[in-house]
PASEBA-1860 file (N, C-alpha, C; in nm, 3 decimals):
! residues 189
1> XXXXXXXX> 7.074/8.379/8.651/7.137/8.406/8.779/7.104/8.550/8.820 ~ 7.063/8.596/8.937/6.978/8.692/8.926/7.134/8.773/9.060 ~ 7.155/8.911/9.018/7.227/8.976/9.122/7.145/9.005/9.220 ~ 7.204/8.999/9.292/7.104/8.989/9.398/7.192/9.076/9.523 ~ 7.355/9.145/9.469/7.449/9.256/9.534/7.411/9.405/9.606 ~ 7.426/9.382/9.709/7.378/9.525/9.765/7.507/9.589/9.795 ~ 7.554/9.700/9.684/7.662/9.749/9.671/7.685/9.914/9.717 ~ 7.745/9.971/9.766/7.737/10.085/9.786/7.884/10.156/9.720
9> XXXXXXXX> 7.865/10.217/9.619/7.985/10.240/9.579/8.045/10.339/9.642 ~ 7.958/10.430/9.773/8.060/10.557/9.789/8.119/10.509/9.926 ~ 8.074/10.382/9.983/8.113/10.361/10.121/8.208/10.247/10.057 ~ 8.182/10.180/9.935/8.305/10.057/9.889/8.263/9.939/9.986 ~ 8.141/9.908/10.016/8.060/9.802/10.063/7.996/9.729/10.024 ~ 7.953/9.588/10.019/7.903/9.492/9.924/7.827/9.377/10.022 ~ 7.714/9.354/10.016/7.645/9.319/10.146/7.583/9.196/10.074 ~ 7.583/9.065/10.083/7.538/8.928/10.037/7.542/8.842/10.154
17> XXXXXXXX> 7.429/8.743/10.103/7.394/8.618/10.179/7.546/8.516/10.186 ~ 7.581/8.454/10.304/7.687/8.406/10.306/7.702/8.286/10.227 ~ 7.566/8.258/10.185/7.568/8.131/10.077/7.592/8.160/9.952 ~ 7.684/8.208/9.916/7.742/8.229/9.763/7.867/8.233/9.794 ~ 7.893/8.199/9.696/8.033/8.113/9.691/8.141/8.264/9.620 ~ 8.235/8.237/9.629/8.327/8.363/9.644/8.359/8.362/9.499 ~ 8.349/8.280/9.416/8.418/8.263/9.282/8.278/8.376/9.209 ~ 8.140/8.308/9.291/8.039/8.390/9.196/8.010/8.560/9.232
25> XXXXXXXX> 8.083/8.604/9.359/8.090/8.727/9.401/8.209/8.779/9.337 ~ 8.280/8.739/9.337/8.414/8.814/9.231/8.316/8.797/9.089 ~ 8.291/8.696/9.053/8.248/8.750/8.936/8.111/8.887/8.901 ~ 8.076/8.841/8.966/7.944/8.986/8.999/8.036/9.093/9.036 ~ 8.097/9.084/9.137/8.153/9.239/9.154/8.252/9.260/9.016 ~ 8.323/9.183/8.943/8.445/9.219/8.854/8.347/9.305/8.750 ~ 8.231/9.219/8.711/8.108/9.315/8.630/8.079/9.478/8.679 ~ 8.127/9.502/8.785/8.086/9.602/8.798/8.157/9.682/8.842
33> XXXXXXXX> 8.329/9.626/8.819/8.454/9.725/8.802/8.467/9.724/8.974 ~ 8.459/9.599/9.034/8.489/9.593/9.224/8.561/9.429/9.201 ~ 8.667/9.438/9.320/8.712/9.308/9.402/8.698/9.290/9.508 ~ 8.691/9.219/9.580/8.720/9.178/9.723/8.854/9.129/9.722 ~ 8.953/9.191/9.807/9.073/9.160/9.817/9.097/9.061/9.863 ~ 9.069/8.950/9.832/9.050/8.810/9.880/9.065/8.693/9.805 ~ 9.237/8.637/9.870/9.235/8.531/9.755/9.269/8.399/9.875 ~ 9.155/8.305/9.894/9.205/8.199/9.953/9.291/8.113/9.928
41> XXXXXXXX> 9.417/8.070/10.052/9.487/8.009/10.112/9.457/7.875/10.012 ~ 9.316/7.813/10.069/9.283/7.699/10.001/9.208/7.740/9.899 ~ 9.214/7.632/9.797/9.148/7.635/9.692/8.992/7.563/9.646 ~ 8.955/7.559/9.563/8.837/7.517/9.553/8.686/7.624/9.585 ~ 8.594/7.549/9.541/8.484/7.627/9.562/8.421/7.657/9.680 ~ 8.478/7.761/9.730/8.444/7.799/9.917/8.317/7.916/9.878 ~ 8.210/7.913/9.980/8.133/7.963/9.990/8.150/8.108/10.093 ~ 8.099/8.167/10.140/8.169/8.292/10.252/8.122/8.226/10.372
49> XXXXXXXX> 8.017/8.161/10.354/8.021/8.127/10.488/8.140/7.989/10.551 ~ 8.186/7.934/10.483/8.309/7.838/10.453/8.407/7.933/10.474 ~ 8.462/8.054/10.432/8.553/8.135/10.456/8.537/8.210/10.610 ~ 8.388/8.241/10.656/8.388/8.288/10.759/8.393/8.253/10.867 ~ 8.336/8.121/10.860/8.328/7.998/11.000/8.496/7.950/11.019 ~ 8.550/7.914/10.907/8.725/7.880/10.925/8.791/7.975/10.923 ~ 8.758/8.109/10.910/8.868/8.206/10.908/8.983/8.158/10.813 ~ 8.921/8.115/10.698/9.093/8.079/10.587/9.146/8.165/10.552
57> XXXXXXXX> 9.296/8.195/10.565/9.379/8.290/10.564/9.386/8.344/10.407 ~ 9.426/8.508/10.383/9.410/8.575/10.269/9.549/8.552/10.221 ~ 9.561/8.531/10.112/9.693/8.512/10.043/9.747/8.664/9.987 ~ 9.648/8.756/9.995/9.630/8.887/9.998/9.669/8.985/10.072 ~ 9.705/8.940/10.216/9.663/9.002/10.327/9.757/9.113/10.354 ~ 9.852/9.099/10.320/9.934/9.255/10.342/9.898/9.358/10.271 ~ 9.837/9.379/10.166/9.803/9.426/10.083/9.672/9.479/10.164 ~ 9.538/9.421/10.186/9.411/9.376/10.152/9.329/9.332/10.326
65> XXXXXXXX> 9.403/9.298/10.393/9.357/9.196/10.555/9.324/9.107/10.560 ~ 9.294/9.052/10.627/9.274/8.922/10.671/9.109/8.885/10.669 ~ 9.021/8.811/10.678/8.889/8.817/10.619/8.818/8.879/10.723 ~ 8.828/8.907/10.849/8.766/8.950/10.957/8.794/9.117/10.961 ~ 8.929/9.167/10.900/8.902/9.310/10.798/8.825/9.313/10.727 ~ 8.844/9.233/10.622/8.754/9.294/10.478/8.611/9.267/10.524 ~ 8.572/9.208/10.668/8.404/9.179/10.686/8.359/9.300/10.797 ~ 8.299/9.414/10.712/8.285/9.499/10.867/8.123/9.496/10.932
73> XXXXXXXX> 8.047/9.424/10.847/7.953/9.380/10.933/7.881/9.201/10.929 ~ 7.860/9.182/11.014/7.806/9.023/10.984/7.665/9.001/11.034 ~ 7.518/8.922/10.978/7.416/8.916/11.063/7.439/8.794/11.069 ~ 7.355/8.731/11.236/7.315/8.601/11.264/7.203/8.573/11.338 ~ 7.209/8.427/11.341/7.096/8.392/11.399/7.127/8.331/11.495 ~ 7.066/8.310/11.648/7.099/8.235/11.733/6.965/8.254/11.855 ~ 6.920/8.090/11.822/6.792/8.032/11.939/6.694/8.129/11.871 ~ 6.681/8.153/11.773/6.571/8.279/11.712/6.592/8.388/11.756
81> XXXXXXXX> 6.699/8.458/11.811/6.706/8.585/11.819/6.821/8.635/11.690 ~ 6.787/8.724/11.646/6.898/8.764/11.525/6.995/8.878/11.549 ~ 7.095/8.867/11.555/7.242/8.943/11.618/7.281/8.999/11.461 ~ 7.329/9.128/11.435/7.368/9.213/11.370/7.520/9.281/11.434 ~ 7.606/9.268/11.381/7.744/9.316/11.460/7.716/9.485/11.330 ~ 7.818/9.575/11.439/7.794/9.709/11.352/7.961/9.707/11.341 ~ 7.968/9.820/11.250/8.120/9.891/11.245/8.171/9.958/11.363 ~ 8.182/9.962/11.458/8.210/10.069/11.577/8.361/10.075/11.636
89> XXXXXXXX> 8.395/10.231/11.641/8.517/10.276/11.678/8.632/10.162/11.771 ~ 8.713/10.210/11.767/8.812/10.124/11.830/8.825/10.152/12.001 ~ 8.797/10.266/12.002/8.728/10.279/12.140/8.613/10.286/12.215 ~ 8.525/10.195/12.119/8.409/10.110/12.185/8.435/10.017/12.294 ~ 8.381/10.000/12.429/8.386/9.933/12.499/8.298/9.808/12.472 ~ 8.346/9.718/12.540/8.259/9.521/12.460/8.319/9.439/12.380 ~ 8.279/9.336/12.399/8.294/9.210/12.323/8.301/9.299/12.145 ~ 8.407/9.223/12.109/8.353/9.286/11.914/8.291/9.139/11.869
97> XXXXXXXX> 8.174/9.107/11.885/8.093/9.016/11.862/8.104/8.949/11.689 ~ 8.151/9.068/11.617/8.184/9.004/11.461/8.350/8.944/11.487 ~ 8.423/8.928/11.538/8.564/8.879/11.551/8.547/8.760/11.671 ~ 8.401/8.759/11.741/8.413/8.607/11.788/8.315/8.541/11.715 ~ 8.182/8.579/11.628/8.133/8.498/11.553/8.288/8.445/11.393 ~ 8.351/8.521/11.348/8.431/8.489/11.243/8.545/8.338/11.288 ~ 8.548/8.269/11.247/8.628/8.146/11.267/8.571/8.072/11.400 ~ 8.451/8.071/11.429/8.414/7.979/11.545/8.305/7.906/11.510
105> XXXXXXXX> 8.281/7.849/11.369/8.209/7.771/11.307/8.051/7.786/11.374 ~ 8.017/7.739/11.369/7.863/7.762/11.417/7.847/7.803/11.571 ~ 7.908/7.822/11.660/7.912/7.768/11.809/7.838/7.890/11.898 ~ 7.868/8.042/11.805/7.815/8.169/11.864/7.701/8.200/11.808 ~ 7.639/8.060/11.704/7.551/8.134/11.573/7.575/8.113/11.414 ~ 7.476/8.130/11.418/7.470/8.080/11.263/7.453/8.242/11.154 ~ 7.569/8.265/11.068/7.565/8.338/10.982/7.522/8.309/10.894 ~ 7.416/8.474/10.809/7.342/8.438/10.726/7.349/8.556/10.630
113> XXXXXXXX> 7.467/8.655/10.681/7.491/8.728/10.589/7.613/8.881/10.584 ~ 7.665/8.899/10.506/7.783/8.988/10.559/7.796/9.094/10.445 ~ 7.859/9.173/10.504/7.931/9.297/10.436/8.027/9.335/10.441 ~ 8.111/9.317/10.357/8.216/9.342/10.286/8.284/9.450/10.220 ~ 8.393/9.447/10.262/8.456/9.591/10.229/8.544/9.540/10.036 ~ 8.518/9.621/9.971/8.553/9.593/9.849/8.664/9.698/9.777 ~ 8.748/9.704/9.696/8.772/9.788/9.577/8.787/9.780/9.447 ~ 8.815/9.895/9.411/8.765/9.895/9.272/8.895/9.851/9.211
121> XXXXXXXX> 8.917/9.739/9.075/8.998/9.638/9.059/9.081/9.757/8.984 ~ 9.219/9.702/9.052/9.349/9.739/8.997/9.389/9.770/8.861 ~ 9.389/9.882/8.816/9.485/9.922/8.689/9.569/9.831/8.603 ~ 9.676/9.764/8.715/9.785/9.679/8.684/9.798/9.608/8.781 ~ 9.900/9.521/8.722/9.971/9.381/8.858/10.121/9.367/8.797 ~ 10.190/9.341/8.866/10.327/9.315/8.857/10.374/9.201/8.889 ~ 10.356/9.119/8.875/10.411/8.995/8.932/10.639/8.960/8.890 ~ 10.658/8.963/9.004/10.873/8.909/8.987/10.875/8.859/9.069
129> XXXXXXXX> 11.013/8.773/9.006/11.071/8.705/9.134/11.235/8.771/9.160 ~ 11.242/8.852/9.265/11.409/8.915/9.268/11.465/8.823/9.336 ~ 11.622/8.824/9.298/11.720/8.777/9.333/11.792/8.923/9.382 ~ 11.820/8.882/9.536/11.930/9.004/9.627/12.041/8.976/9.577 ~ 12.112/9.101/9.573/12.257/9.117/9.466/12.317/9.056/9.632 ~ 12.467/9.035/9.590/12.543/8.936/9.658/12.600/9.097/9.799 ~ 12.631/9.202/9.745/12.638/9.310/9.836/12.513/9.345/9.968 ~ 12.405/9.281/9.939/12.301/9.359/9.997/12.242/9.215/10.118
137> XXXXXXXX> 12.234/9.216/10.218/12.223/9.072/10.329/12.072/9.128/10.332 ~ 12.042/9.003/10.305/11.896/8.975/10.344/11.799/9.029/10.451 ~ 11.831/9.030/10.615/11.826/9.100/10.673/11.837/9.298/10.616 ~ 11.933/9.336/10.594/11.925/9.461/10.555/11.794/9.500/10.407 ~ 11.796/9.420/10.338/11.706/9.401/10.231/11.526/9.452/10.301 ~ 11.526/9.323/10.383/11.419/9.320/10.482/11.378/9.449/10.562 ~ 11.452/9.517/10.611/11.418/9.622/10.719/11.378/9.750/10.600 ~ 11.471/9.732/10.495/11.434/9.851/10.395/11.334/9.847/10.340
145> XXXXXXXX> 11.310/9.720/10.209/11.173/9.712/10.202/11.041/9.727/10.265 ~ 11.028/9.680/10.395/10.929/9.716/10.482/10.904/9.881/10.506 ~ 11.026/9.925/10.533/11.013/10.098/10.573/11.032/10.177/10.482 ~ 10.980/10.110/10.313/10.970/10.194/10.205/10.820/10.243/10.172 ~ 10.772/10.132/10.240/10.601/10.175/10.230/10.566/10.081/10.127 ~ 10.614/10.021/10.047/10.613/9.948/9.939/10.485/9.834/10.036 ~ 10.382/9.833/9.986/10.242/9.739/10.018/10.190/9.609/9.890 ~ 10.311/9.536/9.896/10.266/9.423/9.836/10.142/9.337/9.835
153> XXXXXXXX> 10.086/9.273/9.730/9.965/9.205/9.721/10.013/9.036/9.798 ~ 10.090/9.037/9.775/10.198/8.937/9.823/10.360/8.919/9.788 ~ 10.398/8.802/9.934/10.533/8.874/9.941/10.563/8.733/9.975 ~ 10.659/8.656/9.930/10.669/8.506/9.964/10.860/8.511/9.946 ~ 10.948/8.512/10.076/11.041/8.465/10.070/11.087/8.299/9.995 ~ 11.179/8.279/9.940/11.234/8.148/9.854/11.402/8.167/9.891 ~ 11.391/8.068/9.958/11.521/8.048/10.032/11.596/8.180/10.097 ~ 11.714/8.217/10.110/11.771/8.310/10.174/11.807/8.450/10.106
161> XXXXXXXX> 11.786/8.438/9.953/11.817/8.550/9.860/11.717/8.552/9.730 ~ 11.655/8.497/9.733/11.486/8.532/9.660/11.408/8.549/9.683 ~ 11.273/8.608/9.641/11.173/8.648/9.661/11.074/8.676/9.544 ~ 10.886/8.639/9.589/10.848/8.655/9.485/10.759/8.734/9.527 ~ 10.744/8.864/9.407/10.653/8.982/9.526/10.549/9.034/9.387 ~ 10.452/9.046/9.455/10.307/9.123/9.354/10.265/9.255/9.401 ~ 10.296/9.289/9.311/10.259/9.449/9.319/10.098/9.428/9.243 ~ 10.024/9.568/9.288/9.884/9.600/9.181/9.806/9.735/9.257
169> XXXXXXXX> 9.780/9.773/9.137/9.737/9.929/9.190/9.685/9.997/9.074 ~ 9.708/10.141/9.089/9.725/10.234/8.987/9.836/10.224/8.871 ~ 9.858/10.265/8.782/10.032/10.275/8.735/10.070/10.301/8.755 ~ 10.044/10.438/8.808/10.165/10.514/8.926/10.182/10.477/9.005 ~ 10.101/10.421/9.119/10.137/10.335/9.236/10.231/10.252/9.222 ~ 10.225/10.149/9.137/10.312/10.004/9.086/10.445/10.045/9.052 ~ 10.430/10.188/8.935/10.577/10.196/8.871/10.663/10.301/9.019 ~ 10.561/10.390/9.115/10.674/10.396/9.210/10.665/10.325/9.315
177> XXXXXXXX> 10.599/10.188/9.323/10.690/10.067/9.400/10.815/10.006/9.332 ~ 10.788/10.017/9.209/10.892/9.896/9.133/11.043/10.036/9.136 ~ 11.027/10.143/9.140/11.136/10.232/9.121/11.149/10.251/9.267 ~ 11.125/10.217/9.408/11.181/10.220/9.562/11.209/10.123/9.509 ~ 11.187/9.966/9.522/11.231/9.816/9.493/11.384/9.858/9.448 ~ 11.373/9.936/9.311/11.465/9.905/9.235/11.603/9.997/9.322 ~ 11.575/10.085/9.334/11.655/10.152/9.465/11.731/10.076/9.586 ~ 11.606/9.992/9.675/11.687/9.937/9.771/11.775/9.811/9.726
185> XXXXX> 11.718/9.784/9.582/11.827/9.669/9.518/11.923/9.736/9.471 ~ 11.963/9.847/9.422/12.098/9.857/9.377/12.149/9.961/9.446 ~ 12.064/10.034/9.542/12.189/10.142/9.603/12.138/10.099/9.718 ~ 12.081/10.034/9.845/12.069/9.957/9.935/12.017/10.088/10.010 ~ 11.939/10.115/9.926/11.834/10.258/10.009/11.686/10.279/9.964
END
């Protein structure tokens, strides 16, 4: 199996043919101490271009974005002319031509290759499931956590007073999420 990754480690960019499948790019990048913050919605063996034409949602995404983040450039083809979308400011005027080729299946063009924003894999992971103490309303729980800065890998409410949340980072990062967490759970700050 030949790498075939065009990686740039100081820009954290990773540039492949959309025909490889995401299981064999995590594994190439994990070799080389990189992830793509990208864990599909659905399961099974999706290719990027399968991820890029459906836009399947990141199970990641608070953490990480949504796949039309983590893609900051895309090439295509269309009637034989070949379209290249660039990175450009937010106050570029125009169409952003990579956010209408992403989830519009073939219709703007046919992708044949992308670049990807990557990092370098996490220290640690934390995976809990908390239970809100009976003092602290859900709502109030909610507004705090959010405005702690606390940036979960994921965050999945379970009924009205649980939750299952993934932390991953540095160690320091993780242990001072899990010590705000532990804060707005017992002193509701």
């Amino acid at each position: 199996m030949k790498n075939s990754l065009k990686l740039d480690p100081f820009s954290l960019l990773v540039t492949v043919p959309i025909s490889r499948t995401l299981s064999r790019l995590q594994k190439e990048l994990k070799s080389l101490g990189y992830m793509v913050g990208y864990s599909p919605r659905k399961r099974g063996s999706l290719t990027l271009r399968m991820i890029l034409e459906r836009r399947i949602p990141n199970r990641w995404s608070l953490r990480y974005g949504e796949i039309d983040d983590l893609c900051v450039r895309l090439k295509a083809t269309r009637k034989g002319h070949v379209l290249v979308t660039h990175n450009v400011p937010r106050s570029a005027t125009g169409p952003d031509f990579k956010k209408i080729l992403i989830g519009s299946g073939r219709s703007y063009g046919r992708m044949t290759e992308s670049t990807l924003a990557v990092v370098p894999i996490p220290e640690t992971t934390k995976v809990m499931k908390i239970r809100l103490p009976q003092k602290l309303k859900r709502d109030t729980f909610l507004k705090k956590f959010w405005a702690s800065g606390i940036r979960p890998r994921a965050f999945t409410p379970h009924g009205r007073s649980e939750f299952h949340i993934e932390l991953e980072g540095t160690r320091e990062l993780v242990s001072a999420e899990l010590a705000a967490l532990d804060r707005i759970l017992t002193q509701g700050y």
